[in-house]
N, C-alpha and C positions, 0 to 999 in steps of 0.2 A: 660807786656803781656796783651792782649787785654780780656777781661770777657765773651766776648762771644767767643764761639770756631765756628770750620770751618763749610762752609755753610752745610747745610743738607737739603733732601727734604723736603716739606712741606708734613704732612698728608694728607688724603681725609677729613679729618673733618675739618681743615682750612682750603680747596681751595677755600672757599669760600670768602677768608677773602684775598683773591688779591686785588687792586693791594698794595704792602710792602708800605705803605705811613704814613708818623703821620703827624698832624694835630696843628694849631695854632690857635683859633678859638674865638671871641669875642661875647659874649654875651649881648645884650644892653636890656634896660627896652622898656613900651611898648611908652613912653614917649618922646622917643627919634626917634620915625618913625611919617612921616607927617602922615594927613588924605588923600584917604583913606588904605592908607597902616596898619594905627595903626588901624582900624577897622577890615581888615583882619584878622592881627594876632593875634586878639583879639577873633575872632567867630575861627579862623582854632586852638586855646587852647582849648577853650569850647568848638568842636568838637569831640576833643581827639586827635589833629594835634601833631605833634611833632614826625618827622619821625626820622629812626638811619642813623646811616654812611653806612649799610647794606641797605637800602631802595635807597640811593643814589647811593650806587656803581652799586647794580644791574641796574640801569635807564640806568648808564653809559656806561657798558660793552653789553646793549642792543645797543646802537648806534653804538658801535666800530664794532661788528658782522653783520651791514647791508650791503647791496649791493644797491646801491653804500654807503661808509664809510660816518655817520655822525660826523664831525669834532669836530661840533660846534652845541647846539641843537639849533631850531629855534628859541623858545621861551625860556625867564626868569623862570626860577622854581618860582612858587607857592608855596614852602615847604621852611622848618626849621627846627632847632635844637631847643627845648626849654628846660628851666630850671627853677625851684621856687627855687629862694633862700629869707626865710624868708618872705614868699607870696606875693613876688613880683616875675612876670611873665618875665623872661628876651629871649630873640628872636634872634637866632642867624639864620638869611635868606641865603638858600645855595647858590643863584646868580650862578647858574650850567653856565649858557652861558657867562657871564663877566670874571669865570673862568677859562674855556675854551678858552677864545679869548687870557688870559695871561699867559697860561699853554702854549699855539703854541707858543707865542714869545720866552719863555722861552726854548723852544725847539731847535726854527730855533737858537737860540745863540748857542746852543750846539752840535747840531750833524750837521752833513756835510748834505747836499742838497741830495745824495746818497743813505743814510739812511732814511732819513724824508718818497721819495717818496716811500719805500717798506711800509711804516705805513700810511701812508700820502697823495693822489694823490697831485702835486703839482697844480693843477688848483683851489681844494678844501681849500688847504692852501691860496693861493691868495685871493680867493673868502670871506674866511672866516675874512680877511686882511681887503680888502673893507669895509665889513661890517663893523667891528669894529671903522673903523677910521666914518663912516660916524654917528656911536653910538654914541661913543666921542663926537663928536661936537653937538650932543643936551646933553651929561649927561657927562660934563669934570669934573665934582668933585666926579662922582661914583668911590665908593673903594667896594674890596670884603670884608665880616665878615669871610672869611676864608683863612690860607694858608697852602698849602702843604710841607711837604719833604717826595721826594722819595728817601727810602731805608734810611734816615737816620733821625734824630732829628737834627737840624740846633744847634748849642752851643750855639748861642745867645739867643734863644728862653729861655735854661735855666737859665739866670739871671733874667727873669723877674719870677720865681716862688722857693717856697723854701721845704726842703726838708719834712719838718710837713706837708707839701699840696696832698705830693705822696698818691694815691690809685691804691693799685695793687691788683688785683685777677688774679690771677694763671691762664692761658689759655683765660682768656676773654679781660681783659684792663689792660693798666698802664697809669695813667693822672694824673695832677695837676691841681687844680681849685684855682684860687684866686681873691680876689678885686683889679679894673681897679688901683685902686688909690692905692694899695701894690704894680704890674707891673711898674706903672709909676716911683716909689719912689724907688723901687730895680735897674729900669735901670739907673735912675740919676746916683745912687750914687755909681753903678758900671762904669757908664761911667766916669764919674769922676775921678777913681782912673786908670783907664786902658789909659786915654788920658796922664797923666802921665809917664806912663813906654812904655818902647821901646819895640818893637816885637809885637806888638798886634794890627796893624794897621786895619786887615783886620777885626779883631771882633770889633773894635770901631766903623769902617765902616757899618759895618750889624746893631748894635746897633742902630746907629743912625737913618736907612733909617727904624728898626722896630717901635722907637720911634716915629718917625713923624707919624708911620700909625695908632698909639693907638691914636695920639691924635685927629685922626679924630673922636671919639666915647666919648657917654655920660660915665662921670667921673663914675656913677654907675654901670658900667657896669661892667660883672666880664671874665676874661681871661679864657681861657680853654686850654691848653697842653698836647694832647693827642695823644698816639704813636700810634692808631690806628691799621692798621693791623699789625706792626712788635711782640706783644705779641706771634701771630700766626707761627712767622715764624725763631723767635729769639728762644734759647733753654731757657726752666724754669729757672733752674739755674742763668743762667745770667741774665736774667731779675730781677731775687731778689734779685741779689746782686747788679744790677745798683740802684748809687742816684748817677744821673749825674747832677742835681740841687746843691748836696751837695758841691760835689768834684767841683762844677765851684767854687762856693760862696767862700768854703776855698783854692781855688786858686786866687780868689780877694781881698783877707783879707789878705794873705800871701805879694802882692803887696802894700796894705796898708799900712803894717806893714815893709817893707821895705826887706820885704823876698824873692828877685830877684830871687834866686833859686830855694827856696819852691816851689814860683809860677810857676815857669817856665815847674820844674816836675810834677806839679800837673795838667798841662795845657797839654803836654805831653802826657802822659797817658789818660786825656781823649781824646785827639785828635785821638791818636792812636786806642782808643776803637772802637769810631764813623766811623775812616777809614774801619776798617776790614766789619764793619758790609756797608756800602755804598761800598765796593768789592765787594760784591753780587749782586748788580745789572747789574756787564760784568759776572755774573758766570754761565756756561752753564748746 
């Protein structure tokens, strides 16, 4: 049985905390940005820079409400997420339009042409097409420092953090923060044991295509897994009783151990958790 119960609506005091998305997010030193980009994020900390996911979204849902609909903004965000760990200044840049440009793809794969154009004009999407391919060919090694899941936490994301890392407060956040080089070391040696047993093709799959994207990023750099608006929109309860970092781990150790079953159910279960709550995104 799944831990979160059936959807409810959201308050007025969360509406703000649309759209239901968690977040996977890398944080890099300043060391690891050319000049002069590492100058920027250098004077926009000293400033007091360092905007929220709330500062971002609202940017966001200003362009969706225009006439005519912005897609895709025109320009690259200027802003960032930052973090001091151990007074070192780490920059995680929110590349609002690179995001954008692979939030549409990710779209046009999933819903029918139908759909797209009621959210969508399709000439905007084209338009928006163009652009990006013509981006690409001067910046083919750009990656985003961020990815999203709507309506749900991807499973993979949770082997790369463990359950001592959870920080939850009640109605605000639930995230895990860890060092690049614990992600990298967690996904090895989960990948490892999962390329091994049968049934699990599609998470070795995800695994791998996450791995490649960490190791575009300095080794110092620290992970961030943050469920972002679902605190707001998930019941308390459930939320403090998920450690879905936990329940993966001891469903990989279970496979370790040669525990075909353990794992199986323990895989299972959270599968099924994670379903109910990504059913609320067709829920009216």
């Amino acid at each position: 049985m799944s831990e979160f119960p059936d959807p409810r609506l959201p308050s007025a005091r969360s509406a703000s905390a649309v759209p239901y998305a968690s977040y996977l997010r890398v944080y890099e030193p300043l060391t690891a940005f050319p000049e002069p980009e590492r100058t920027h994020w250098a004077d926009y900390a000293r400033r007091g820079g360092g905007a929220t996911a709330q500062d971002e979204l609202r940017r966001s849902l200003v362009d969706l409400v225009r006439v005519p609909v912005v897609g895709v903004p025109a320009r690259e965000s200027a802003d960032a997420f930052t973090a001091d760990v151990d007074g070192m200044l780490l920059v995680c840049p929110w590349r609002t339009r690179l995001r954008g440009w692979l939030a549409l793809q990710e779209l046009s794969a999933e819903f029918p042409p139908a759909v797209l154009d009621a959210v969508l004009p399709a000439v905007t999407r084209r338009r928006a097409a163009d652009e990006y391919e013509a981006w690409r060919r001067s910046n083919p090694d750009a990656r985003p420092w961020i990815r999203t899941g709507v309506w749900q936490v991807p499973l993979r994301w949770f082997v790369l953090v463990a359950d001592e890392e959870r920080e939850y407060v009640p109605g605000e956040r639930l995230r895990y923060r860890t060092p690049m080089v614990q992600a990298r070391r967690r996904l090895a040696r989960g990948l490892r044991t999962l390329r091994e047993a049968e049934g699990y093709g599609m998470l070795v799959e995800g695994l791998v295509e996450v791995g490649s994207w960490l190791e575009e990023f300095h080794p110092r750099s620290m992970v961030e897994l943050d469920y972002g608006g679902l605190p707001h929109a998930l019941p308390a309860d459930g939320l403090a009783a998920d450690h879905s970092a936990r329940d993966l781990a001891a469903g990989i150790a279970a496979l370790r151990a040669g525990d075909m079953d353990g794992a199986a159910q323990t895989y299972a279960v959270l599968a099924e958790r994670w379903r109910a709550v990504r059913e609320r995104l067709f829920a009216n």
